[in-house]
C-alpha positions as CSV (number, residue, x, y, z in Angstrom):
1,X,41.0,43.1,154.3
2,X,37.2,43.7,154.9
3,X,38.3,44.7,158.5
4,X,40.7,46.9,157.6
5,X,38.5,48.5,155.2
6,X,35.6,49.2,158.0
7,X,38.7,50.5,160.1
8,X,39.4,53.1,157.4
9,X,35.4,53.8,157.1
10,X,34.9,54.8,160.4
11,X,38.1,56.4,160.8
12,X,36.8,59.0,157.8
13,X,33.5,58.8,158.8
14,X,34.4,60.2,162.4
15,X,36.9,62.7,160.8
16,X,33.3,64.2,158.8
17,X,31.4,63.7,162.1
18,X,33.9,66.3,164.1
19,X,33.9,68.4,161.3
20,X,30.0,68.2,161.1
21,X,30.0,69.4,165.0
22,X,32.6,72.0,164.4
23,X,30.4,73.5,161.7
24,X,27.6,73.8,164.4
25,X,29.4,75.2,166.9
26,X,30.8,78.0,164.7
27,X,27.4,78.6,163.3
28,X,25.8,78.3,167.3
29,X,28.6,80.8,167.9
30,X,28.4,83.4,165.2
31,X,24.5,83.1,165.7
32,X,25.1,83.8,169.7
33,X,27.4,86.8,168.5
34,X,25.0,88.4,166.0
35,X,22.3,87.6,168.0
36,X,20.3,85.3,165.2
37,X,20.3,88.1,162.6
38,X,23.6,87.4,160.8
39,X,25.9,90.0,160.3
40,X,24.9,93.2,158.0
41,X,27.4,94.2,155.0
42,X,27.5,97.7,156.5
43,X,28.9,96.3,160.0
44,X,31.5,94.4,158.3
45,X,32.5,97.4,156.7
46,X,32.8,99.1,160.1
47,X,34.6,96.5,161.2
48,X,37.0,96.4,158.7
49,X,37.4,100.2,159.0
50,X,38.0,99.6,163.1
51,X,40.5,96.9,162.6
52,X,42.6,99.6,160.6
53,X,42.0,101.8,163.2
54,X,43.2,99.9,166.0
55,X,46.3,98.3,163.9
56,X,48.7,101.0,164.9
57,X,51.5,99.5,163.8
58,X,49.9,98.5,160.4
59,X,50.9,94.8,161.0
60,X,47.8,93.4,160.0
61,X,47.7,91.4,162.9
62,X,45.4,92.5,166.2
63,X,45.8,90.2,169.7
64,X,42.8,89.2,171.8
65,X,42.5,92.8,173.4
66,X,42.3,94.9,170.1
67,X,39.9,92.0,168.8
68,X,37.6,92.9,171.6
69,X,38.0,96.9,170.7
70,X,37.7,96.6,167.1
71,X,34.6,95.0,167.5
72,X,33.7,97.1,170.6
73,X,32.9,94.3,172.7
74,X,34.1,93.4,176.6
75,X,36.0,90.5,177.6
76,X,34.2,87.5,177.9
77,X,34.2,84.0,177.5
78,X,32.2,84.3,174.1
79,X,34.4,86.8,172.8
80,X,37.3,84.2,174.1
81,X,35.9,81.6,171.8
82,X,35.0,83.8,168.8
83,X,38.8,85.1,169.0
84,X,39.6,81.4,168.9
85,X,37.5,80.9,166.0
86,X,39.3,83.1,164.2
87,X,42.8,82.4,165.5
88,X,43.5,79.5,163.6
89,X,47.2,78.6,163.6
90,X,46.6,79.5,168.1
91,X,49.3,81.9,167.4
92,X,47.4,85.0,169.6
93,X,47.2,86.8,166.8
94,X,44.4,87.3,163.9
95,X,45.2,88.5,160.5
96,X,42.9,90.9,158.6
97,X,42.1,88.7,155.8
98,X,41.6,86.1,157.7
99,X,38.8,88.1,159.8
100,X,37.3,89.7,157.5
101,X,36.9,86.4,155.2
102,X,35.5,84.4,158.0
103,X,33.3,87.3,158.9
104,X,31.6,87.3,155.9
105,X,30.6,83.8,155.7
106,X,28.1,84.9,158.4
107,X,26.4,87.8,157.0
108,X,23.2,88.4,156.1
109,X,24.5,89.6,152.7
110,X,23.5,87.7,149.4
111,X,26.2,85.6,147.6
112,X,27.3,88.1,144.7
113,X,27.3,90.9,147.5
114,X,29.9,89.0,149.4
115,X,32.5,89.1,146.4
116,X,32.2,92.6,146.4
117,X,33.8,92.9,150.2
């Protein structure tokens, strides 16, 4: 019984660990990609407005190569891994929402500004 028990510990204890590293390498990421500043409501905005833009058949979906336009960025392998950040079901598409929500947990913005996005 105790044995079991320090089997299920660890097992949840390494599932908080990975989650714990994940954290920091989306945060290392986003940081890389904004360069340390975090990301300003107005350039979310943009962003936003770009995505639209580059949707031309209003799907609300954008593969890896509109990513990289929308956010005016060349291919790279950053820009590989912050598609995959936001790709989340690895279906090589992201979804507006989805984007734009995950954006804004990295902006520079102030809590009750973010609501208003």
């Amino acid at each position: 019984e105790e044995v079991k028990r320090r089997g299920i510990i660890q097992d949840e204890t390494e599932e908080v660990d990975q989650a714990a590293v994940k954290r920091t390498q989306r945060l290392a990421l986003m940081s890389e990609f904004s360069g340390g500043r975090g990301l300003a409501p107005a350039y979310i905005k943009q962003v936003f407005q770009k995505f639209q833009e580059v949707d031309a058949d209003d799907s609300g979906l954008i593969d890896y190569v509109e990513f990289c336009q929308v956010l005016e960025q060349e291919d790279s392998p950053m820009m590989r891994r912050l598609f995959q950040l936001f790709d989340k079901d690895d279906s090589g598409e992201i979804e507006l929402k989805e984007f734009i929500v995950g954006l804004t947990n990295y902006t520079s913005a102030a809590p009750e500004d973010k609501l208003a996005f």
